[in-house]
C-alpha positions in Angstrom: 141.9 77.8 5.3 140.4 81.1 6.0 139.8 80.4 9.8 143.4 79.5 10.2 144.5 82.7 8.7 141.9 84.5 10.1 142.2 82.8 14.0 145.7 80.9 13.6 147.9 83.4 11.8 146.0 86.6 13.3 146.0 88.3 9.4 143.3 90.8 8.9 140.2 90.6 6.5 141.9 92.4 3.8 145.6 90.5 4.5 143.4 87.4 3.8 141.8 89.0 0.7 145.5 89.9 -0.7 146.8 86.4 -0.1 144.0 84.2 -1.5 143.2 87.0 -4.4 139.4 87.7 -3.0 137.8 90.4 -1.7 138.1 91.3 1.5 133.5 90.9 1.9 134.2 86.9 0.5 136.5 86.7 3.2 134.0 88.4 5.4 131.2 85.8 4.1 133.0 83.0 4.3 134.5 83.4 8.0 131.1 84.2 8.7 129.8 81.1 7.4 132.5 78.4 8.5 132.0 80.0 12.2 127.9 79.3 11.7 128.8 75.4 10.6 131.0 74.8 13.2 128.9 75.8 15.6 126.2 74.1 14.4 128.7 70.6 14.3 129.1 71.9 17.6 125.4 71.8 18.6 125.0 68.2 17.1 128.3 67.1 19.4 126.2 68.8 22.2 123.7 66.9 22.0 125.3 64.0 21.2 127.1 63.7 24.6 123.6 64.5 26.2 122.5 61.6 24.8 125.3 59.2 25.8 125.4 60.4 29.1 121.5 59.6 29.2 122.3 56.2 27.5 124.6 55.3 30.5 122.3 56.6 33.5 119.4 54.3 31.5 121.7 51.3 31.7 122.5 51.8 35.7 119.0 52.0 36.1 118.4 48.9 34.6 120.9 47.3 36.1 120.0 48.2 39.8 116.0 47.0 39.2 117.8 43.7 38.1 119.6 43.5 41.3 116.1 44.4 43.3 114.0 41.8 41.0 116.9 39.6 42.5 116.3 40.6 46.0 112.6 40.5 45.7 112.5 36.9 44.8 114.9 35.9 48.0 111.9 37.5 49.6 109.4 34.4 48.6 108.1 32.9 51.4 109.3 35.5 53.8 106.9 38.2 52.7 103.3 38.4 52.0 102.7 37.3 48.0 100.2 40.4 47.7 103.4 43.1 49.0 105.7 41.1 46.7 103.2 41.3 43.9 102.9 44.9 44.3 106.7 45.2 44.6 107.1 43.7 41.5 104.5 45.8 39.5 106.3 48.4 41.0 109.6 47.3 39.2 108.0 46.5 36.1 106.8 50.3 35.7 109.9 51.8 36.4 111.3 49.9 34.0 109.0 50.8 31.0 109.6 54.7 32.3 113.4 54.6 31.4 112.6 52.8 27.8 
């Protein structure tokens, strides 16, 4: 309520205090502290997308060593087993990296 007054309606501190019967240092206090929680909702939303945007790039990672694990076993019997085996290590610690 305050911050609509306060942002929305564009009333002063001391308009506020009149309508809602408080003074006009509540009205100062509590502004003071919605505008401190929604910015920390809006840290937590932050990070939030961080995270999800991390989720997806972790599941296209995945998703192309699956396709070279694929392409790495076409290459049986074409390609020396010790460069496939080291290939395949190689896939393996990639993916523990991105888990």
């Amino acid at each position: 309520r305050l911050l609509d007054l306060y942002f929305l309606d564009d009333l002063s501190l001391g308009e506020i205090g009149d309508r809602l019967h408080i003074t006009r240092q509540a009205v100062f206090d509590g502004l003071r502290r919605s505008v401190r929680q929604l910015e920390r909702i809006e840290t937590s939303l932050g990070l939030a997308q961080v995270r999800q945007r991390s989720d997806r790039r972790r599941r296209r990672i995945h998703t192309r060593l699956n396709t070279l694990e694929l392409a790495v076993r076409r290459l049986r019997g074409r390609v020396a087993p010790g460069v496939l085996n080291r290939i395949t290590r190689a896939v393996v610690a990639m993916r523990r990296a991105i888990e």
